[in-house]
N, C-alpha and C positions, 0 to 999 in steps of 0.2 A: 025440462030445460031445453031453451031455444041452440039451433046449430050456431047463432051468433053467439049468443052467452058461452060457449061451448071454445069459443074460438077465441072470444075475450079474456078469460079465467087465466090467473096466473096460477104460477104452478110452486106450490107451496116448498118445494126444496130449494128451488134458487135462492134465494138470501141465505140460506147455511151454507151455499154450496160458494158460492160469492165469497163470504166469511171467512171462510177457510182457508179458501186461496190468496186472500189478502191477508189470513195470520200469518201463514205460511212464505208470503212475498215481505214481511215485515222479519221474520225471522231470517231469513237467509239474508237481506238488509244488515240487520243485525249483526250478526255472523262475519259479512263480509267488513262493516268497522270496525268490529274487535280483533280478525287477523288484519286489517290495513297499520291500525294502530299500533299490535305487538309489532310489527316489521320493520314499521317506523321509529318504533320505541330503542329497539333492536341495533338500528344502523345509528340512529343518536349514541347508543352506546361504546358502540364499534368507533364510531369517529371520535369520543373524545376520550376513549382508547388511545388511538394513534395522536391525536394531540397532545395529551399529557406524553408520548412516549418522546415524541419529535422535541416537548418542552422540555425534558429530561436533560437532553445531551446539553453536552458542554457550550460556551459559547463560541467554541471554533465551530464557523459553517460548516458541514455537510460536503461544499463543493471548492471549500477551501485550498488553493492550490500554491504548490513549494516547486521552485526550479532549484535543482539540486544539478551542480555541473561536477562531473567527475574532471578531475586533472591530475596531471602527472608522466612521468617517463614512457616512452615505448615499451612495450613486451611486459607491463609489470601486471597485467591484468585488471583492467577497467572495464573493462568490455565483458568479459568472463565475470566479475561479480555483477555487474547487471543482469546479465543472460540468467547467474542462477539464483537471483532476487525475483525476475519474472516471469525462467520455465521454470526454473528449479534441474537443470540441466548444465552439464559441462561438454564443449564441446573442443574434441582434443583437436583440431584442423585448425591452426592460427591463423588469423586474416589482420593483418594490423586495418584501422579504423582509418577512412578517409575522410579528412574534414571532420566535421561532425556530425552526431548520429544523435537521434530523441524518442522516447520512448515514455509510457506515462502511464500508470499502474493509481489505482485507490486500494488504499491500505486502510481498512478498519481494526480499531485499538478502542479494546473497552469500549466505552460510550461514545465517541467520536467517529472520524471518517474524514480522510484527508487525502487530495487527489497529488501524486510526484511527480514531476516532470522530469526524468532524466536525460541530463544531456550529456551525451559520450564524446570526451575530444580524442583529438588524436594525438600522438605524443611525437612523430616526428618536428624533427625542426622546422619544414619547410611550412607546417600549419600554425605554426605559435600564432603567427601575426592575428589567427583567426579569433584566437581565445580571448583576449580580452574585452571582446563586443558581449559575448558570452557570461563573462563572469559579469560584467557592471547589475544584473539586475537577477541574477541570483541568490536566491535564500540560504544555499549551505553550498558550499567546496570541501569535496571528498578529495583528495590529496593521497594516494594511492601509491609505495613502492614496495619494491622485489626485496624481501628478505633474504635471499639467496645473492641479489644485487648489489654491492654496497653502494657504490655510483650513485643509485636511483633512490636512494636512501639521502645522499649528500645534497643530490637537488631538489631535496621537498622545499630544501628553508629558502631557495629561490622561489619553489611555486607559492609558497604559504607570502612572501615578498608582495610576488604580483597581484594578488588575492586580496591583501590588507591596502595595496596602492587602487587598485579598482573600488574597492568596497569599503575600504577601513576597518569599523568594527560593527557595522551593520551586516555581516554575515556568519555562520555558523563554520566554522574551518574544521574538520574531521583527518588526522591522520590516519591511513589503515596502512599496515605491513601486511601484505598479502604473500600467497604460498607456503603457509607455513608449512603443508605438507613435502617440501624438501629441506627434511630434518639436516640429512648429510654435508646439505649443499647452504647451509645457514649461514650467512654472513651479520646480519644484524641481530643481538641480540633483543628480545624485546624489555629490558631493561631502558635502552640505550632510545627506542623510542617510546618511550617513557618518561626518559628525562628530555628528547625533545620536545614531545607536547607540553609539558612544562616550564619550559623556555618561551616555548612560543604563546602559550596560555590557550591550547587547542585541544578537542579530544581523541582519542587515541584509542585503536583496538585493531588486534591482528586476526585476520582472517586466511580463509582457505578456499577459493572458489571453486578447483578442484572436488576438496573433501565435503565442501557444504557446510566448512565450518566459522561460526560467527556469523554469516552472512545475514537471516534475518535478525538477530540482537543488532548485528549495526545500524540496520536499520529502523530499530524499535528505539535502539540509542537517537538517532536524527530526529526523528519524530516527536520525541518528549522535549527534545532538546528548541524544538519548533513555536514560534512565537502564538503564543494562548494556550504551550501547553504542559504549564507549568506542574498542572496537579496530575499527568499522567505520571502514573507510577513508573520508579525507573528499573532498567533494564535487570532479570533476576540474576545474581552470580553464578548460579548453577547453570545457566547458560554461555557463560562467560568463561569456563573451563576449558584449559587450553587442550588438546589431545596430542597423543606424543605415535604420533604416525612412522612408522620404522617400516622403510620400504624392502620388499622381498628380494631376494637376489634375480629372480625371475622377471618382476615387475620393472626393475631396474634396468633388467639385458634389454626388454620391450620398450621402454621407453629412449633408450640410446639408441635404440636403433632404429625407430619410428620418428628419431627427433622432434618429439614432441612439444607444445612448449605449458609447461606446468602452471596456469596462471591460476 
């Protein structure tokens, strides 16, 4: 054999050697479509997951929004049921509300999700002028007095007046008798606004912003009560139990003498 032939000669293991590394670049190929595919396959799943879920919910949007304007007397507690709709908080320091005040919380119920707008007036006389800009394009009027109050009681059927002259009957009108935790000091029974929402053809439900009682029911009340949302189930009775709060003699001394105001 010549040093050229020597030099020429291929070398009999390349083409297995070749072979292999090109099986081997075909299977990891491989490999790498059958996981791109499952991932793929995977997120298709996941997406019409969430689409059949988003399809589910009701016809009310998602981002559906209600201006709900709280009205009503000074000192009766409007401000205090908000505060403890949204901390879940009472706070005993009275601050009567200047002008107005807004605040806006999403409440999911069941299958749905609806954004509220609350708007807090103030109950002095010298802001009325303000309220009525307020109410024209509101969804509910919560109408709010002092069970301990009877006065504040007597001027719902002016507020519920202005309310139906703004709005007519294109709004939702809610009486609430709030504080019912001043058992001793009860001036209105809740009979009696009972048969005023029924007078007026309005709904009706006593609360305790103090106690934390009713507060969210009234609001699960408003919500159903909300235009598209006819098939949310209504508010349970068992939640709708009044409690018979009987204040300590202790609690009492404290409170007289802290002049607090029980909203």
């Amino acid at each position: 054999m010549s040093a050229f032939e020597g030099r020429t000669r291929t070398n009999p293991t390349r083409p297995a050697l070749h072979f292999s590394v090109l099986s081997g670049s075909r299977v990891l190929f491989q490999i790498c479509c059958i996981l791109l595919i499952f991932f793929c396959r995977n997120a298709h799943v996941e997406k019409q997951r969430e689409e059949k879920r988003l399809n589910s919910m009701a016809t009310v949007s998602p981002l559906a929004k209600y201006k709900l304007v709280f009205l009503g007397d000074q000192s009766v507690g409007k401000t205090s049921i908000i505060t403890r709709f949204m901390y879940d908080k009472f706070d005993t320091t009275y601050q009567a509300t200047i002008g107005i005040d807004f605040l806006s919380k999403t409440m999911y119920l069941e299958d749905r999700t609806v954004r509220l707008q609350l708007w807090d007036t103030a109950g002095q006389e010298r802001f009325r002028s303000l309220i009525p800009s307020y109410i024209r394009d509101s969804s509910v009027a919560v109408i709010v007095y002092d069970v301990a109050n009877r006065q504040s009681f007597l001027n719902t059927s002016k507020w519920i007046e202005e309310v139906r002259t703004e709005r007519g009957s294109d709004v939702i009108i809610v009486l609430v008798g709030n504080k019912t935790d001043l058992v001793e000091k009860r001036q209105v029974s809740i009979e009696e606004g009972e048969a005023k929402s029924r007078e007026f053809g309005v709904m009706f439900i006593e609360t305790s912003a103090k106690a934390g009682f009713n507060i969210k029911p009234l609001f699960r009340k408003i919500a159903a009560a909300l235009p598209g949302m006819e098939t949310l189930s209504s508010t349970k009775q068992e939640d709708m139990v009044d409690v018979n709060l009987k204040p300590t003699v202790n609690a009492s001394k404290t409170e007289q003498q802290s002049g607090g105001c029980a909203c």
